[in-house]
PAKENU-166880 format. One record per residue (C-alpha): residue in one letter; x, y, z. Coordinates in steps of 0.02 Angstrom, whole numbers, padded with zeros to 5 digits, always signed. Last residue first. Layout:
AXYZ ...
***
This chain:
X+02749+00748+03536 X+02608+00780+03446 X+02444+00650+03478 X+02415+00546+03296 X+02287+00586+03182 X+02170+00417+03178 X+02179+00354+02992 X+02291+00195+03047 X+02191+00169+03195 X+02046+00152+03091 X+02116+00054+02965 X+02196-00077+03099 X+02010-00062+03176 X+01945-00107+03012 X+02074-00271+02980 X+02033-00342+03159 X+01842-00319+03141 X+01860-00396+02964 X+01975-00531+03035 X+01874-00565+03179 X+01706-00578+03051 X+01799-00704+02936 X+01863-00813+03064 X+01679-00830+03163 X+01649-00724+03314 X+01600-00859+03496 X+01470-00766+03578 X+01393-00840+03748 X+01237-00842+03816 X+01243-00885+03999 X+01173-01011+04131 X+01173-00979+04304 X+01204-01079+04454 X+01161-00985+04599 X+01264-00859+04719 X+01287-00887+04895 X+01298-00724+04994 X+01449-00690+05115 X+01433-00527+05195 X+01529-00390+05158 X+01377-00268+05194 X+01391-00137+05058 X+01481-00249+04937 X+01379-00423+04969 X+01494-00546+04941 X+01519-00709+04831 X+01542-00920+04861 X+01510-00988+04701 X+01372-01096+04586 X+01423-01151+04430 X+01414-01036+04268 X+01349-01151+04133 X+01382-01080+03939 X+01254-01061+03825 X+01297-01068+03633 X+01297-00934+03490 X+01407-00963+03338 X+01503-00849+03227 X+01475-00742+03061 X+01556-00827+02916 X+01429-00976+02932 X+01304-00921+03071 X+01322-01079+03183 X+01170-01071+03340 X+01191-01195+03472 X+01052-01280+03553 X+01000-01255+03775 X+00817-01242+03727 X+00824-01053+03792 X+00948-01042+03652 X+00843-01100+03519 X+00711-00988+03566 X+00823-00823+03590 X+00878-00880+03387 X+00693-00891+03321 X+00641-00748+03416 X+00803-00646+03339 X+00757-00713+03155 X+00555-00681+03181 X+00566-00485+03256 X+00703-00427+03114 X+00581-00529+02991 X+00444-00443+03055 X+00547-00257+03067 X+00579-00281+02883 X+00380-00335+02829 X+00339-00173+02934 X+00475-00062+02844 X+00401-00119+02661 X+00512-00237+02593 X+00526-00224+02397 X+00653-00099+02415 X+00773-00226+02504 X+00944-00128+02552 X+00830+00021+02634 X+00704-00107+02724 X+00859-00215+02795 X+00945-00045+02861 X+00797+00018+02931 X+00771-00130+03013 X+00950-00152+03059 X+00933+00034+03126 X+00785-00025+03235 X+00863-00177+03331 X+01002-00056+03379 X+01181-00042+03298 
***
């Protein structure tokens, strides 16, 4: 799913949003969350799952064309965490899915 099909998706469940109101409040909820992040604070989506940064120290790595040794910088990551309810949904559709799927002859 791309930014624009849960746009379309928001503006087709709410018939009182017009697409443009939809694709604000698409553009407002995901600035809101990229902000909190950059300011290093955990999002909790009750049901959904959490958002947090993780710190990837600095290492030792190598350049693949030259093998040379290159030092690689701290970074720090977003990092998904999927709440109980959304792994077993996930869990229970793929289950379905693989269930449905016709199955290679032998």
């Amino acid at each position: 799913m791309t930014r624009s099909d849960l746009v379309e998706e928001l503006a087709a469940r709410f018939s009182q949003l017009t697409h443009r109101d939809a694709e604000l409040a698409v553009k407002t909820v995901l600035d809101a969350m990229g902000d909190a992040l950059v300011k290093g604070h955990r999002i909790e989506i009750r049901g959904f799952g959490s958002f947090s940064i993780n710190r990837r120290p600095p290492r030792l790595g190598r350049n693949p064309r030259s093998g040379e040794s290159v030092q690689i910088p701290e970074k720090r990551v977003p990092h998904f965490k999927p709440g109980k309810a959304l792994r077993e949904a996930v869990d229970a559709g793929t289950a379905l899915v693989l269930a449905t799927a016709p199955q290679p002859e032998a």
